[in-house]
N, C-alpha and C positions, 0 to 999 in steps of 0.2 A: 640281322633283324629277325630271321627266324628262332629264333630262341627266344624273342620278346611276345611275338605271335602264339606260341606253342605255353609260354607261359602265362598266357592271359585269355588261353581259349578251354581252361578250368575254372568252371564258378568257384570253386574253394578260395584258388588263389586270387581271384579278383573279391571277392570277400575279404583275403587279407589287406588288398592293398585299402580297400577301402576302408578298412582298420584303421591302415595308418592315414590316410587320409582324413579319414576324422581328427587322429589322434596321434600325431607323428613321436618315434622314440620308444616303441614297447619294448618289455621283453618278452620272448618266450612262453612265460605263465601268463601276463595279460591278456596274449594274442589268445594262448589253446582254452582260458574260462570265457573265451567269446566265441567258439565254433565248438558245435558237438563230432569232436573228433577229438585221438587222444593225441600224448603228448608228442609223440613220434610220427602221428599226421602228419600236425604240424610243422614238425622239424625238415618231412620230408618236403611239404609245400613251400616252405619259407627256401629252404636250398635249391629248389628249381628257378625260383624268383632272386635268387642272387646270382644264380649263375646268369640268370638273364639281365641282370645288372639291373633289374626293377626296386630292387631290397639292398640296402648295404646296412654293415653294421659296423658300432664302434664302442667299444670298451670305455664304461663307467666306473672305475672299479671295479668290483666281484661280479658286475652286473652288465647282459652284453643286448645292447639296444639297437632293436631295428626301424630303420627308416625308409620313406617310402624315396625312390629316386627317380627324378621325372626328367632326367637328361633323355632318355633312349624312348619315354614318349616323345620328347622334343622331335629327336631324330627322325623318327615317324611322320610328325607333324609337316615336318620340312621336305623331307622327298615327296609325300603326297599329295599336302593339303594347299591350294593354290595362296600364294601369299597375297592375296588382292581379295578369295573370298573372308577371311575371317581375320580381320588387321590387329587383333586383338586375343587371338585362339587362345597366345601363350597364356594367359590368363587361367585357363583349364590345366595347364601344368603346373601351377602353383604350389607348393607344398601346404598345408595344415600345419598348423602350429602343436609343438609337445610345449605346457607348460610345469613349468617348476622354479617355485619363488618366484612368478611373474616375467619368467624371460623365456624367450623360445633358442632353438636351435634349430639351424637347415644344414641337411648333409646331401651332398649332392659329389656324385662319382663316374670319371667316362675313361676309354679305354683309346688310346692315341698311338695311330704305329709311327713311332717318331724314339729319338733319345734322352735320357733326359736332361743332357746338355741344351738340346736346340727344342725340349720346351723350357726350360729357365728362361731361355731366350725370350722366346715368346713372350711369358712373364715380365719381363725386366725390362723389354729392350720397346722403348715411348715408340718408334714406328709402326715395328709389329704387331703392338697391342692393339694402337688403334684402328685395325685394320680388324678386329675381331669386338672390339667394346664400344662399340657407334660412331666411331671417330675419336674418341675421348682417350690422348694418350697421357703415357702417367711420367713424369719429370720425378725422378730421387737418381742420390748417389748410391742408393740400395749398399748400404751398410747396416750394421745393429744399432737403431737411434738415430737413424736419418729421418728426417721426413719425405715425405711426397706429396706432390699435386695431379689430379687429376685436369687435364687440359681440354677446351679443344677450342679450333680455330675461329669460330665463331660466337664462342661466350666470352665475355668481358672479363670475367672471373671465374677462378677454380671451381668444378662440377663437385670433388672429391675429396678428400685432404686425410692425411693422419699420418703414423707412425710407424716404422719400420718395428718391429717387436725383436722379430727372430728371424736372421736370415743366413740360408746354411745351402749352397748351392751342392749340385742341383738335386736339391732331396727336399727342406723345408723351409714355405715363407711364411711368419707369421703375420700379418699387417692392424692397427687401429684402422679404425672407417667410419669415417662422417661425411655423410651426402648434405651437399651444398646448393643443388640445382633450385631449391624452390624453398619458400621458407615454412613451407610442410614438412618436407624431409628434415629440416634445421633442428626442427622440432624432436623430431627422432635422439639426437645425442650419438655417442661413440657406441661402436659395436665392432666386433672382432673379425676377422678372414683368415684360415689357414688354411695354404695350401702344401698338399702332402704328395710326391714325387715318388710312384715306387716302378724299377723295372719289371716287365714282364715279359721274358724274350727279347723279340725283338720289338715291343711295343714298350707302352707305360700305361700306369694307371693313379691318374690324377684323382686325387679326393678334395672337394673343397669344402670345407667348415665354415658355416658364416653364425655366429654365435652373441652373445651376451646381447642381443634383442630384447629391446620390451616384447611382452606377451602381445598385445595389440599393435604392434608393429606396422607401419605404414606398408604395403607390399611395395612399393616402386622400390623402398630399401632390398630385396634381396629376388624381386622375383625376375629380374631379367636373365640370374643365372643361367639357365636353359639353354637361354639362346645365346649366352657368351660362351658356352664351354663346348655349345654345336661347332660356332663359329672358327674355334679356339681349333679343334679338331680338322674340318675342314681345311684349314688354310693349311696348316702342317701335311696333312695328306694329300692335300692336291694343289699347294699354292694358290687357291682361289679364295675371293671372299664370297661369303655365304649372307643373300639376303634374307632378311628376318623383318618382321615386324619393327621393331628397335630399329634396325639401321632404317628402314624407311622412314621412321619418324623424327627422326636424328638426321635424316642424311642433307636437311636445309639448317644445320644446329640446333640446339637444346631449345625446346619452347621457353616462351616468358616464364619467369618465375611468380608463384601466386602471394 
C-alpha cells in the first residue's frame, strides 16, 4: 500500500485520476491537453500510477487507453475504514463512465499471490465464489456455450444468468451478464465480463473487463466489483472471508426485488 500512498500524495497525479474519473478510458494526448505539463510529465505521472496499480491500461487498436482502477482504493478502504461507519463508502470507488456510441466500459485490475490454477478455481468452482460474491454462487459446466446461473440460498430465483463466451483455463474467461436480482437491473439487458489470468512470479494479475454497458448504466450492475476482487484476493491469501458492505447486506439474502 505504500505505493498507492506515495502515488496519491502528488497533486498532478491526483489530478489525473481525477481525469479519469470524470472521464474514464483516455489516452495519453487527452490526459497531457488537460495539465500544463508536457508530454513526458505525463507519461512519467501516469507510470508512477500504474505501477501503484491506480491506472491500468488496455489496447484499442493503435490507441492505448487509461483507466482509473479503484480495486487498491477499495483495499484502503477495508483495512482502515470501519465497516459499520460508512455501509455504503464503496459507492466513492465507483468508477466514471468513458462513453462511446453510448456504451461504457470498466477495467478494473488486482495483483493475487496465488497460481493461476487455484484462481481459476476460485473463478469456477460455485463454493468458493460464494464465499467472496455475497453468498451468490454460480452453477455451469464451464464449457464454451454453456450457460450459468448465479445462485444463492435464499432467492427463489437466479440473481445472474448468461453465457459462457470463451473459456480457456487458467488464462481467459469470457462470460454474457444479465443481473436478475430486481426488475431495475432486468432493465439493464446483457453486458459482457472478461476475465484475464496473467503470471507474475509468484503472484497473478487479474484484469477484469466489464463492458458493452449502456452509457447510463444502473451502478449496482458493475459497482460492487471492488469489493468482490478485494474479497476474491483475501480468501486466496489468507483463506478468510473478508467483510464488506455487500456481504453485510446480503449476508440475510438479496433484498426484495423492486
Amino acid at each position: 500500500m505504500d505505493a498507492v500512498f506515495r502515488a496519491l500524495a502528488d497533486p498532478t497525479r491526483r489530478s489525473l485520476l481525477d481525469e479519469l474519473y470524470g472521464q474514464d478510458g483516455q489516452t495519453l494526448s487527452a490526459l497531457e491537453e488537460r495539465l500544463p505539463m508536457t508530454r513526458f510529465g505525463v507519461m512519467k505521472h501516469l507510470k508512477v500510477l500504474e505501477q501503484a496499480g491506480l491506472v491500468v491500461t488496455k489496447r484499442r487498436g493503435r490507441e492505448k487507453l487509461h483507466f482509473l482502477n479503484a480495486v487498491p482504493i477499495r483495499l484502503v478502504h477495508d483495512r482502515w475504514v470501519s465497516k459499520y461507519a460508512e455501509p455504503w463508502a464503496a459507492a466513492l470507488s465507483g468508477l466514471k463512465t468513458r462513453i462511446e456510441d453510448e456504451v461504457m466500459e470498466k477495467v478494473f485490475e488486482i495483483y493475487i499471490k496465488t497460481t493461476p490454477e487455484r484462481l481459476w478455481d476460485a473463478l469456477t468452482d460455485s463454493d468458493m465464489r460464494s464465499k467472496y460474491t455475497f453468498g451468490v454462487a454460480v452453477n455451469s459446466e464451464w464449457t464454451q456455450g454453456s450457460p450459468y446461473e448465479g445462485v444463492h440460498p435464499m432467492a427463489p430465483d437466479p440473481l445472474n444468468a448468461g453465457e459462457n463466451l470463451e473459456v480457456d483455463p487458467p488464462r481467459r474467461l469470457v462470460q454474457s451478464f444479465r443481473a436478475l436480482w430486481s426488475d431495475d437491473v432486468k432493465r439493464e439487458g446483457t453486458s459482457r465480463v472478461t476475465y484475464e489470468i496473467e503470471p507474475v512470479g509468484d503472484s497473478c494479475c487479474l484484469t477484469v473487463t466489464h463492458d458493452q454497458l449502456h452509457a447510463d448504466a444502473n451502478p449496482q450492475i458493475y459497482g460492487g466489483w471492488p469489493m468482490i476482487l478485494s474479497g476474491l484476493k483475501t480468501l486466496l491469501e489468507t483463506g478468510e472471508t473478508l467483510t464488506t458492505p455487500g456481504s453485510l447486506m446480503y449476508a440475510h439474502g438479496p433484498q426484495p426485488t423492486s
